[in-house]
ZAFI-411606 format. One record per atom (N, C-alpha, C): x, y, z; residue number from 1; atom name; residue in one letter. Coordinates in steps of 0.2 Angstrom, whole numbers. Last residue first. Layout:
N
SITE  east  north  up  pos  site  code
SITE  X  Y  Z  NUM  CA  A
...
END
This chain:
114
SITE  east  north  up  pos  site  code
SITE  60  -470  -535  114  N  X
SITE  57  -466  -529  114  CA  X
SITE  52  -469  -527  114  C  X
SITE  66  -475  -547  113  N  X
SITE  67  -480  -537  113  CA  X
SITE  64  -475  -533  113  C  X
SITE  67  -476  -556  112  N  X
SITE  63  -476  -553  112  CA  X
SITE  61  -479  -548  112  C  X
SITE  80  -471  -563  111  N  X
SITE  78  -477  -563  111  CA  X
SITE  75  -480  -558  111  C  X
SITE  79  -457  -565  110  N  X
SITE  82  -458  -569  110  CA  X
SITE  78  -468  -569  110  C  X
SITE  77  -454  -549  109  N  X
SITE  69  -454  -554  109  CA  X
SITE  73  -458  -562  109  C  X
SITE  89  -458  -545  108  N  X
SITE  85  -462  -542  108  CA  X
SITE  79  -459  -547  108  C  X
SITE  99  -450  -554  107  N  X
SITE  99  -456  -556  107  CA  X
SITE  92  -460  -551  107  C  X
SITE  94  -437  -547  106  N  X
SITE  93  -438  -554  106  CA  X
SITE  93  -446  -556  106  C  X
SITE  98  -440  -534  105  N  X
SITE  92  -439  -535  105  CA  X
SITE  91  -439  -541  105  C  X
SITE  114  -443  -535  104  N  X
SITE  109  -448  -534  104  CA  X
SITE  103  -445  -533  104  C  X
SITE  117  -427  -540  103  N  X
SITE  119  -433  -547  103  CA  X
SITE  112  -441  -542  103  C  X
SITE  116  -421  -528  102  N  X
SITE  112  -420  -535  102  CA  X
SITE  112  -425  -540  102  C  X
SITE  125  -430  -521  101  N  X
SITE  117  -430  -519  101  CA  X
SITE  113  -427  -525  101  C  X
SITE  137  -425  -527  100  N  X
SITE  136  -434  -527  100  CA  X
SITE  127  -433  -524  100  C  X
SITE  137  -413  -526  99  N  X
SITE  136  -416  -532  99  CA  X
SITE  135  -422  -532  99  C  X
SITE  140  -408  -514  98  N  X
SITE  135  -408  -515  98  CA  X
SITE  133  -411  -523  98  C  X
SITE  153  -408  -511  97  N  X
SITE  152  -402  -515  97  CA  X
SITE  144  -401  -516  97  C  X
SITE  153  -413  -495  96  N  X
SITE  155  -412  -501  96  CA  X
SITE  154  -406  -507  96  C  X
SITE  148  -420  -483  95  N  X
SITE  143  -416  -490  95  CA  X
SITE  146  -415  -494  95  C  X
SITE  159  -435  -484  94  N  X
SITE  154  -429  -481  94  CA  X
SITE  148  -427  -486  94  C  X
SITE  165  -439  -494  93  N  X
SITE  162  -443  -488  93  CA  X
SITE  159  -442  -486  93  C  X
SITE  170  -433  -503  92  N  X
SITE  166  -435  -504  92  CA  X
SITE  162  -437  -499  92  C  X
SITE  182  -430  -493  91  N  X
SITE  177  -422  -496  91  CA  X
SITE  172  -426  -499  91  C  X
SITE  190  -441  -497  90  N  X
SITE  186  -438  -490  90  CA  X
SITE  183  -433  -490  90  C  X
SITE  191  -441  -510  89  N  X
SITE  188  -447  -507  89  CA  X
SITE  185  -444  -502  89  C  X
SITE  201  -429  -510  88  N  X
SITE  194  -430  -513  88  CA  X
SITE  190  -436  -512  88  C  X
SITE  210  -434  -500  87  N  X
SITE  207  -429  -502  87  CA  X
SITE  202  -428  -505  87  C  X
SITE  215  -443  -509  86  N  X
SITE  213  -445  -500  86  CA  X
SITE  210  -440  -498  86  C  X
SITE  222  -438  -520  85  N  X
SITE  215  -446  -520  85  CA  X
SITE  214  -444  -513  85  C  X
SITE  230  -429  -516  84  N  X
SITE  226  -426  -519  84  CA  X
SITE  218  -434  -518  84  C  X
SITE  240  -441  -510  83  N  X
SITE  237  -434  -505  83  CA  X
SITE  231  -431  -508  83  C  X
SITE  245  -447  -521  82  N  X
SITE  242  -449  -515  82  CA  X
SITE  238  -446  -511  82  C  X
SITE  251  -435  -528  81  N  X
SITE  244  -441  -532  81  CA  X
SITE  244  -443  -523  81  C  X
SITE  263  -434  -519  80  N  X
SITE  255  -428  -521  80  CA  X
SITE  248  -430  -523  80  C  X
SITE  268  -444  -520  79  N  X
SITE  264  -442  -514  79  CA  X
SITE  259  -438  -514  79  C  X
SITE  271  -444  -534  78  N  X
SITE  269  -448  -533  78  CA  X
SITE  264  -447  -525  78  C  X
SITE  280  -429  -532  77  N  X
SITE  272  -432  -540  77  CA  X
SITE  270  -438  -535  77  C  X
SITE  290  -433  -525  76  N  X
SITE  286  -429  -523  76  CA  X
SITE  278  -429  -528  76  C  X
SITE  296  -445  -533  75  N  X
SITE  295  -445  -526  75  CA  X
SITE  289  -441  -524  75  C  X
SITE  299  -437  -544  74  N  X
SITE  295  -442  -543  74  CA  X
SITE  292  -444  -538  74  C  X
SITE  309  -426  -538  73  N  X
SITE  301  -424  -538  73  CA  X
SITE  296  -430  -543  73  C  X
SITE  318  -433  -535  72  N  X
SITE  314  -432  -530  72  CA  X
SITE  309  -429  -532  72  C  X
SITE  323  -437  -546  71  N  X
SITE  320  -442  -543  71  CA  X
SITE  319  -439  -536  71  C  X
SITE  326  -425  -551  70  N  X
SITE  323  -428  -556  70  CA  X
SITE  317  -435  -551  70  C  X
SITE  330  -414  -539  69  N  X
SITE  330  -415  -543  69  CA  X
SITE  325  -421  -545  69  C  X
SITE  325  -395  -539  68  N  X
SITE  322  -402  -535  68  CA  X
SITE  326  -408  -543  68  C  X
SITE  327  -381  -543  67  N  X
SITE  332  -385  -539  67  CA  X
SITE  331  -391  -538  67  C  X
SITE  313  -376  -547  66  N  X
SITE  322  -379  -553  66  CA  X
SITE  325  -383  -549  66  C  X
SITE  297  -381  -542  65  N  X
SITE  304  -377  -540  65  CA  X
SITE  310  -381  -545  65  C  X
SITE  284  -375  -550  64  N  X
SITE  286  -378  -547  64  CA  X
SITE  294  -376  -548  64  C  X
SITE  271  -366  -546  63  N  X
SITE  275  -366  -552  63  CA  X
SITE  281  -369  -547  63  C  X
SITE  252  -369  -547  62  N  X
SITE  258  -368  -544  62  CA  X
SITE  264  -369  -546  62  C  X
SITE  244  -374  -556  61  N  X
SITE  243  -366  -558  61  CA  X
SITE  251  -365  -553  61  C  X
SITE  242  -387  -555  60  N  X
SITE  248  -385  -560  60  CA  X
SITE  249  -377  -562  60  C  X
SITE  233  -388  -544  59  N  X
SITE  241  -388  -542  59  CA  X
SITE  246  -387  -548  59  C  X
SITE  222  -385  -550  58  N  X
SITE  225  -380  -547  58  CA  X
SITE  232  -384  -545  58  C  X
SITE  220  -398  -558  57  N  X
SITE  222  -391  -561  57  CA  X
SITE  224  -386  -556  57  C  X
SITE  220  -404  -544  56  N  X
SITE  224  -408  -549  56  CA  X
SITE  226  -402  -554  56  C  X
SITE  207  -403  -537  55  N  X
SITE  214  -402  -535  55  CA  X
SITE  220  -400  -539  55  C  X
SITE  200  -407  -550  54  N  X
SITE  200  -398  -551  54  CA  X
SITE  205  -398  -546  54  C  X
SITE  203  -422  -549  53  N  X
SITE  203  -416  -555  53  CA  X
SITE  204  -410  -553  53  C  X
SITE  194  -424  -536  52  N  X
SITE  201  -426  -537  52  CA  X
SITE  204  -421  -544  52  C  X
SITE  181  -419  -540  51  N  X
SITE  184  -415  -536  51  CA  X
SITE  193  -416  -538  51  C  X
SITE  180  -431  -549  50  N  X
SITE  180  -424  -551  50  CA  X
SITE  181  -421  -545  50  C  X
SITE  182  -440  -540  49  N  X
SITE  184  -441  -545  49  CA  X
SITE  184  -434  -549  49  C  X
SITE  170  -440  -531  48  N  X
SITE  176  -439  -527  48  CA  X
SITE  183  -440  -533  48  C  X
SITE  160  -438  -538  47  N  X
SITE  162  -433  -534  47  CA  X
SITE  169  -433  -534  47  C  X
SITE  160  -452  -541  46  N  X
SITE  159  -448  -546  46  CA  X
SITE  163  -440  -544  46  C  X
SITE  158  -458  -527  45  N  X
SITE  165  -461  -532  45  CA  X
SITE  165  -455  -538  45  C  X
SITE  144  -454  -524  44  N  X
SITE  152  -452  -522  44  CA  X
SITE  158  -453  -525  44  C  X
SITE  138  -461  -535  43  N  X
SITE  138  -455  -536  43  CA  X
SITE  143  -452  -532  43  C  X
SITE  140  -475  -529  42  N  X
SITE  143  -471  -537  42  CA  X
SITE  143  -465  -537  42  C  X
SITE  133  -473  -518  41  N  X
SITE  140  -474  -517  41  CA  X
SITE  143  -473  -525  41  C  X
SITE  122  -473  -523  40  N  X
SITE  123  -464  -518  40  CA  X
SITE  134  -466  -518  40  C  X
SITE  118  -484  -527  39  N  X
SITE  119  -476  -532  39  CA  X
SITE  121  -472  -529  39  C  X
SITE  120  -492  -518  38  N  X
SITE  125  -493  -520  38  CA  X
SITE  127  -487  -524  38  C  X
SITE  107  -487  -510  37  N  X
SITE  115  -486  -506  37  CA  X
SITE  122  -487  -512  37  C  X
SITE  98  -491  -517  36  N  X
SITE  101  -484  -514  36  CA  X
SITE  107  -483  -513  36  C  X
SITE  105  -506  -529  35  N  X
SITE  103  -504  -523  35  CA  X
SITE  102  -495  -521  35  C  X
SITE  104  -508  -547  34  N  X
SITE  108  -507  -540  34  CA  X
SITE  102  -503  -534  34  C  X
SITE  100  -510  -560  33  N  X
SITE  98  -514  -554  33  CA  X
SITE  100  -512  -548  33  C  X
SITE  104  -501  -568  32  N  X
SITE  98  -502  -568  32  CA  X
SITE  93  -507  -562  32  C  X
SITE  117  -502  -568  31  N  X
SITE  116  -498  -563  31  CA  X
SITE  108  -497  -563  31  C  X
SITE  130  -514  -574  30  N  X
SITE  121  -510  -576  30  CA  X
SITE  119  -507  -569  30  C  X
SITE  144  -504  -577  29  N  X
SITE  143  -510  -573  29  CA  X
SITE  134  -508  -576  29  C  X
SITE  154  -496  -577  28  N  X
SITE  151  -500  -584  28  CA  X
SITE  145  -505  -581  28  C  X
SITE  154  -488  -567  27  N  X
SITE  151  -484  -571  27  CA  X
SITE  150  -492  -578  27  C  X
SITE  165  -494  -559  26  N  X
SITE  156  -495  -558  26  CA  X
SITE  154  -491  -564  26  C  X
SITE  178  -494  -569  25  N  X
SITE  172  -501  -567  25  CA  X
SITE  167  -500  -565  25  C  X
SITE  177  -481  -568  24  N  X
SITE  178  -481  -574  24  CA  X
SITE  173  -489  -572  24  C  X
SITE  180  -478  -553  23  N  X
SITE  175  -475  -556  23  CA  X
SITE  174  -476  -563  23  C  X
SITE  194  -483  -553  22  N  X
SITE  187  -488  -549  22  CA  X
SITE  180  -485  -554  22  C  X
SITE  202  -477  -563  21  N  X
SITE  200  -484  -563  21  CA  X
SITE  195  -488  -561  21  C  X
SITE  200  -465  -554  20  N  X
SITE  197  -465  -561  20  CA  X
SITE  197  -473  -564  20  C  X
SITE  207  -470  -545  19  N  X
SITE  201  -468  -544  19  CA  X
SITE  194  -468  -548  19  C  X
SITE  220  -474  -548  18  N  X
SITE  216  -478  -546  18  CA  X
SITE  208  -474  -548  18  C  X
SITE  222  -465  -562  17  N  X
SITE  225  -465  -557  17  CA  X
SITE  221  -471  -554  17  C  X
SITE  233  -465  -577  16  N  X
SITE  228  -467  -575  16  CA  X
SITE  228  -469  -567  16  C  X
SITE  235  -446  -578  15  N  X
SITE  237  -452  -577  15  CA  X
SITE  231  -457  -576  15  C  X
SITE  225  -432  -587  14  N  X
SITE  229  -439  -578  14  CA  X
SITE  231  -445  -581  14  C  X
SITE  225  -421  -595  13  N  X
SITE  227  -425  -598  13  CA  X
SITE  231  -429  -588  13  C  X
SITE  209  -418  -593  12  N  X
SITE  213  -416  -588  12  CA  X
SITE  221  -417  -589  12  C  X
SITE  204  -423  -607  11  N  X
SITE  205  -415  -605  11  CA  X
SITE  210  -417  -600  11  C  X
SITE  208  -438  -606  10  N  X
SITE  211  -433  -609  10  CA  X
SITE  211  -427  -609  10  C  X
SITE  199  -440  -595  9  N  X
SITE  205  -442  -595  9  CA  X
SITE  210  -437  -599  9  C  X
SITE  188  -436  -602  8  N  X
SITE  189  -433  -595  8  CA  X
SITE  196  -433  -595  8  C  X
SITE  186  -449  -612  7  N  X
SITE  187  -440  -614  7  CA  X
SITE  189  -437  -607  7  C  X
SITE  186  -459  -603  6  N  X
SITE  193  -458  -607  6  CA  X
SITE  194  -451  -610  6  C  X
SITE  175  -464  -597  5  N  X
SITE  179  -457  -593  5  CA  X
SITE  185  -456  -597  5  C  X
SITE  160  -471  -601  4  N  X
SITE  169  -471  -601  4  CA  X
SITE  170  -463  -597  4  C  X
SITE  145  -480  -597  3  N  X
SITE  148  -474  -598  3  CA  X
SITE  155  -473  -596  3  C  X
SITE  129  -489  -598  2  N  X
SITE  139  -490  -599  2  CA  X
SITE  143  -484  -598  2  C  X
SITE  117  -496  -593  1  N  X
SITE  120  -489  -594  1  CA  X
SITE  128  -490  -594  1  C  X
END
């Protein structure tokens, strides 16, 4: 099972951030063979990559300040990507939004590992 994240890429129009990098190599990877533990940990990376996103729209919904200048809010963009990733990694860790648990019950009957 191979599956890209380039159209996601473009709706959200991200950078290419780690995240979507890691989640971009397990998703090519065959997943017909992995472990419980390793599908529950794809499906985390899955969450914690779309979570990261919808951070990502609502902080453009915040209207940002005239006065900053050009290399401070490089400065500030790049903290924020750091902040928004640790953020969604760690809401994944837990329960989360509950999508990485929906997405690995469908992937465990999907490849019959029940």
């Amino acid at each position: 099972m191979s599956l890209t994240i380039d159209g996601l890429n473009s709706i959200y129009d991200t950078k290419n951030s780690s995240s979507a990098n890691k989640l971009e190599d397990t998703l090519n990877t065959d997943l017909s063979k992995a472990t419980e533990d390793e599908l529950m940990e794809v499906c985390k990376d899955f969450e914690a990559y779309f979570t990261e996103q919808m951070f990502k729209a609502m902080q453009k919904m915040i209207p940002e300040s005239e006065s900053v200048s050009s290399s401070t809010r490089q400065l500030q963009d790049y903290y924020k990507e750091q902040m928004v990733q640790s953020f969604a990694e760690q809401s994944a860790q837990g329960e989360g939004l509950g999508l990485a648990q929906m997405l690995y019950e469908q992937m465990k009957r999907n490849y019959g590992l029940e």
